[in-house]
N, C-alpha and C positions, 0 to 999 in steps of 0.2 A: 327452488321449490322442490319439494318433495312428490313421490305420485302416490295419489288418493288412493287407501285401503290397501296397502300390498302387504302390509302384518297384520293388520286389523282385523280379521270376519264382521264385525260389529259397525264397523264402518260405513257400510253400505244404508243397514237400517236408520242411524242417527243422520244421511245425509238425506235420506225422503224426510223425517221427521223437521230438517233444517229447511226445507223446500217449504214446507206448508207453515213454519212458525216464522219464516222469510216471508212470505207471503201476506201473513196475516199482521204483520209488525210493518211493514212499508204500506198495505191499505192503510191502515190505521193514522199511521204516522199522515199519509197524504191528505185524510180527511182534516186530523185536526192544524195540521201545518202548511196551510193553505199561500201560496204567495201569487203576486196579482199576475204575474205572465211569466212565462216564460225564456230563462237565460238566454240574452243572447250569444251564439258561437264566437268561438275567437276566432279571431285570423287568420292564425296560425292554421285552426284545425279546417276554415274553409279551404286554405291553399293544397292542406295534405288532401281534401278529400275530392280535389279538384283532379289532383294529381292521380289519385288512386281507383278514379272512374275506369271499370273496364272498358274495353273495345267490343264492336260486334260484330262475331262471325257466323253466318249462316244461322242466325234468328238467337244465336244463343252466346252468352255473355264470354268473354276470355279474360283471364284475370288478368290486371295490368299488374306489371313489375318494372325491374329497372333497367335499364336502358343500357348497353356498351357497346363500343364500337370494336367491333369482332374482325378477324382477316377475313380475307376471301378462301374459297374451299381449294383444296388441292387439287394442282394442273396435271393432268395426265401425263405429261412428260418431266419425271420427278428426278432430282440426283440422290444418291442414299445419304442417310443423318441418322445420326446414333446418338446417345449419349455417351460418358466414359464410364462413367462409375453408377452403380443403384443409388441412388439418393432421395431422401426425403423431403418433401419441401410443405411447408405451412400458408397456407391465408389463414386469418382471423379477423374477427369484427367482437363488438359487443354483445354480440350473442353466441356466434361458433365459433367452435377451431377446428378445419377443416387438415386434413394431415393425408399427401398425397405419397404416393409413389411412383417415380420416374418408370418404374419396372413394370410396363404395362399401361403406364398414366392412368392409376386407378386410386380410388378414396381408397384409406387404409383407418381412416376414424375421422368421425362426425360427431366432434364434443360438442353439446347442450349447456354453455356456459353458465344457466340459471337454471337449470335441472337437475337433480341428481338421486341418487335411489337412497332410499331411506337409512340411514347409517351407513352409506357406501359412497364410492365416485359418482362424480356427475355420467350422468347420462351418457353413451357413446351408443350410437344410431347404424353402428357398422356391428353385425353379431361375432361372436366371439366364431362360428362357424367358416367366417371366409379365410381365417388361419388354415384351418384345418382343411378346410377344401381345395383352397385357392382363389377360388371364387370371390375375387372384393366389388365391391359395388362402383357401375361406368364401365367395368370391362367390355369389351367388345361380347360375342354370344352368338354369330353367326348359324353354328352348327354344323359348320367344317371346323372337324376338331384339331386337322392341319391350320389352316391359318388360324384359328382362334387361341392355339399354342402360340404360334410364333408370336403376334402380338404379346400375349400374356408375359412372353418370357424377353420379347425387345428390352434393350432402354431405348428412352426417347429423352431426345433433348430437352434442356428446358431454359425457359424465357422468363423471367417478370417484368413486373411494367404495374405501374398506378397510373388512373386517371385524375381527371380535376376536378371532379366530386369525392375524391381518398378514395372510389373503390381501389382494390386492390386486383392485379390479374394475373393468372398462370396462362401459358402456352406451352405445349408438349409437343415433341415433333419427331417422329419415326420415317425414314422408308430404306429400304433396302435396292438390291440392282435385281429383284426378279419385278418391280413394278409394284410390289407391296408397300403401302404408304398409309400414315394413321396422324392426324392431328387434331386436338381435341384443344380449345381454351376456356378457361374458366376465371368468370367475375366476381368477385366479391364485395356487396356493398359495405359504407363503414357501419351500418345495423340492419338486422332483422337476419330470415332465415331463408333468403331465395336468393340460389346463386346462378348467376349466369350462364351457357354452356355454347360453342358451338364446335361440333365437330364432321369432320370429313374423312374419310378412309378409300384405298383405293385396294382393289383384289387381283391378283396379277394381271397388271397395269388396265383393268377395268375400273372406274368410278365404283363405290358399294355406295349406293345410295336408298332409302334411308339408311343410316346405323345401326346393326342391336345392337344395344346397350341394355345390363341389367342390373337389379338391386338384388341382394340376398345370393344364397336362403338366411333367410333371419334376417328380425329388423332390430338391433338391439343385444342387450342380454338377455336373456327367458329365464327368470327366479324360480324357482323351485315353489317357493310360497304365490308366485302367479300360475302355474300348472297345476295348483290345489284351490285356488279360486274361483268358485265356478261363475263369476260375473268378471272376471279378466277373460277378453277376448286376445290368442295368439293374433300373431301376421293373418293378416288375411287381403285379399286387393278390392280398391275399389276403381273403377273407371265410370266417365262422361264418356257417353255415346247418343249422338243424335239427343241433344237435348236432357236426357234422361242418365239417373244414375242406377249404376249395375254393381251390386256386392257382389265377391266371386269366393266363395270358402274354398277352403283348402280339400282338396279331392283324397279319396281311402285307399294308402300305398302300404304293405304291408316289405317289412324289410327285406333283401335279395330280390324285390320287384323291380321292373324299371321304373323312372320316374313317369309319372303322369302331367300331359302337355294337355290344357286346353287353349284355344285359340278364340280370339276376341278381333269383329275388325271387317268381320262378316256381313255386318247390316249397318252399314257406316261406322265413316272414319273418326278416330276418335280424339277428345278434345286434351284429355287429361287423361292418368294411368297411378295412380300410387300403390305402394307396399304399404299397410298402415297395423295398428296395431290399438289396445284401448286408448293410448296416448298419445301417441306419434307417429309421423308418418313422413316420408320419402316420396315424394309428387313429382312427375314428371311432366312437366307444363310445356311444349312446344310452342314455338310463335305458328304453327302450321300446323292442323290435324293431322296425327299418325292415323297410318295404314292399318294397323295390327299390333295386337299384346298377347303375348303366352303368356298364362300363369302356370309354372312348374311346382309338383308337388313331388319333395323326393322322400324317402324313407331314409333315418340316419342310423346311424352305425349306434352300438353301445358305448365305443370310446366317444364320438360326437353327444352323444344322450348327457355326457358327464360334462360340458359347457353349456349345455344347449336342451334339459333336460325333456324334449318332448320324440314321438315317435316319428313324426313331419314335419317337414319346413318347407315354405314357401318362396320360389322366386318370382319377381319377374322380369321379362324381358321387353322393351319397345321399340317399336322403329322409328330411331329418333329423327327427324330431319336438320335439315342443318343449321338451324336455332332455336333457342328455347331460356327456359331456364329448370332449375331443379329446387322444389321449395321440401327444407331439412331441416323439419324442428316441431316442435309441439299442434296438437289438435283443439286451438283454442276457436271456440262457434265464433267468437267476437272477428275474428283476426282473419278464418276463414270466408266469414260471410262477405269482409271487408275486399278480397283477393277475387271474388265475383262468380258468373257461375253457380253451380251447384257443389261448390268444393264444401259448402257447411256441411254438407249430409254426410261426409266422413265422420261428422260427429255423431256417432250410432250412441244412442242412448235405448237401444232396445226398447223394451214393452214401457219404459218411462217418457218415451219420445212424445206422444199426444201429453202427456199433463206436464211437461217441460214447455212443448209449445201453445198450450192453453195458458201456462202461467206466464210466460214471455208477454203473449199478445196481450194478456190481461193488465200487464202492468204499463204496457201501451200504450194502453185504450185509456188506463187511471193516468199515464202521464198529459196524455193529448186534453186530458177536463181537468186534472186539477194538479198541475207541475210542481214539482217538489226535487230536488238539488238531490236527496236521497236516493229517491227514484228513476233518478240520469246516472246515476255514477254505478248504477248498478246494467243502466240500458249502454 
C-alpha cells in the first residue's frame, strides 16, 4: 500500500468529497437492498475475537497480544558473555522484517512488508537519523553516558529458538566482569505487527530495573514533500495515562541548544507510550504499567537536515519493565480499536475527527435497522 497524499496536494480535498459520496451511496444502497437479518459470524472470526479480548487493569482496558514463554531476568551474580563478531540477524513474519544488531542488541530496520512510499522502498520505521547519531531504536538510554556507551558499543551474544505456534525468537546476551549485564529477547509472531520483548540489565552489579529503552529521533524517513504538507503531521508521542490519552508535540529547540526532556509519569503510571507519526507508529505496550516517559526534542545538524529534512526530532525513552511487547506498523482505526484501550485515538484525524466519528456511528446505527453485506465490509 502506498501512503495517502504525500505527492498529491489535491488529495486531501477529493478524500472529504469521498467521505460524503461513501456515505451517501451505502445509505442508499442500505435502503434499497434491504436483506431479512443479519450475517451470521464465522467461527473462525468468533475464535479470533475471543482471543483478542483485552484484559483489565485498574479500570482500563490492555491490549491482548501474543503470548511467549521468555527466560527469567538476570541473577545478580553473572559470568561475562560476549559475542565474537558484530553481526546481523533477521526475524520476519508476513508482515515485518525486523533486522537486528548484535552491537548493542538494537533494531537497525523495521521493514513494513505491505507498505511502501510512493514510487520508493517499502516503508522502514527506523529513521535514516539513528545512522547518523547512533541512536537505533531498544538501545538502553539511561543517561549515564558511561554505561549507556558501553552497552552501545558491547556485542552480545546471540541465541535463536522457534516456538510451536512458528513464532520466531531472538535472545541477546551481554555482561562483562565489572557486574555489567544486559539481556533483551525478542518474539516474533508468524503475522501481524507486535513483537514480543523481555528484557533485564544489571549496572555494576546492581539490578536496573525498569529499563530505558528508546525509539528515535525519527520514526521513519521524513520526505521533503511531507515537510511541505501542512496536513502531514511529523513524529510526535502519544501516551495512556490513567485512563486517558495525552498528545505530547514536539517542544521549540533552536540548533546549538540542548535537547529539550519533558517527563511524563507524574500523575500515574502509564499504560502505553508510542513514537507515532500521520501513519505509523512504534508502541510500547508493557504487560505492567511504566513509571515514566521522556519525550526528547533535539535540534539536528544541517548535514542531519539532508536525510531527515526537518529542524526537530523526536525521541522517546520508557521505562520498560521486564515484559511486554512493542507493536511496529501501521495506524489502522480497525486494527487499533481491535488491540483495546484507547490505542485508536492515535488515529488523529484532526478537526475531521467529529464527522469521521458521526459517520462511523451513523452507519452503525443504519447497519443495527437495516443490515446490508456492503455496510459490514466497510464496519
Amino acid at each position: 500500500m502506498e501512503q495517502l497524499g504525500q505527492d498529491d496536494p489535491q488529495s486531501f480535498k477529493r478524500l472529504i468529497w469521498a467521505m460524503v459520496l461513501m456515505a451517501a451511496v451505502f445509505g442508499g444502497m442500505s435502503y434499497f437492498m434491504r436483506s431479512g437479518k443479519t450475517p451470521p459470524p464465522n467461527k473462525g472470526e468468533q475464535a479470533v475475537q475471543s482471543a483478542a479480548k483485552p484484559a483489565e487493569r485498574g479500570g482500563e482496558a490492555i491490549p491482548a497480544g501474543p503470548q511467549a514463554a521468555l527466560e527469567p531476568a538476570v541473577a545478580q551474580a553473572v559470568s561475562p558473555v560476549q559475542g565474537e563478531k558484530e553481526t546481523p540477524v533477521v526475524l520476519e513474519n508476513d508482515d515485518l522484517r525486523l533486522e537486528f544488531s548484535n552491537r548493542g542488541a538494537v533494531l537497525t530496520k523495521a521493514v513494513l512488508k505491505k507498505y511502501r512510499e510512493r514510487g520508493g522502498p517499502n516503508d522502514d520505521l527506523v529513521s535514516p537519523l539513528a545512522a547518523l547519531t547512533g541512536s537505533y531504536p531498544l538501545g538502553v538510554s539511561t543517561g549515564d553516558k558511561e554505561y549507556d556507551a558501553l552497552v552501545a558499543s558491547a556485542l552480545f551474544h546471540v541465541e535463536q529458538f522457534s516456538g510451536p505456534a512458528g513464532e520466531l525468537g531472538l535472545k541477546m546476551s551481554w555482561a562483562n566482569d565489572q557486574g555489567s549485564a544486559m539481556s533483551k529477547t525478542f518474539t516474533l509472531p508468524v503475522s501481524g505487527y507486535e513483537m514480543g520483548l523481555q528484557v533485564s540489565a544489571m549496572k555494576g552489579a546492581k539490578v536496573l530495573a525498569p529499563v530505558p529503552l528508546s525509539w528515535g529521533p525519527g520514526l521513519g524517513r521524513l520526505l521533503q514533500s511531507q515537510v511541505k504538507d501542512r496536513y502531514f503531521q511529523q513524529e510526535y508521542v502519544g501516551i495512556g495515562q490513567g485512563g486517558a490519552f495525552k498528545k505530547v508535540q514536539r517542544s521549540k529547540v533552536k540548533e546549538g541548544n540542548p535537547p529539550v526532556r519533558e517527563a511524563w509519569g507524574d500523575k500515574g503510571p502509564l499504560a502505553w507510550a508510542a513514537l507515532t507519526n500521520n501513519y505509523f507508529a512504534a508502541i510500547f505496550l508493557p504487560d505492567t504499567p511504566m513509571t515514566s516517559a521522556t519525550v526528547i526534542t533535539t535540534a539536528i545538524t544541517l548535514d542531519q537536515q539532508k536525510v531527515h529534512p526537518a529542524e526537530t526530532a523526536v525521541e522517546l525513552v520508557v521505562a520498560f519493565p521486564e515484559k511486554g511487547r512493542i507493536f511496529i506498523g501501521p495506524k489502522e482505526w480497525k486494527r487499533l480499536s481491535a488491540m483495546g484501550g484507547n490505542l485508536f485515538k492515535l488515529q488523529d484525524w484532526g478537526w475531521l475527527a467529529p464527522i469521521c466519528a458521526f459517520l462511523l456511528w451513523s452507519m452503525k446505527k443504519l447497519y443495527a435497522v437495516v443490515p446490508n453485506y456492503g455496510v459490514a465490509i466497510l464496519l
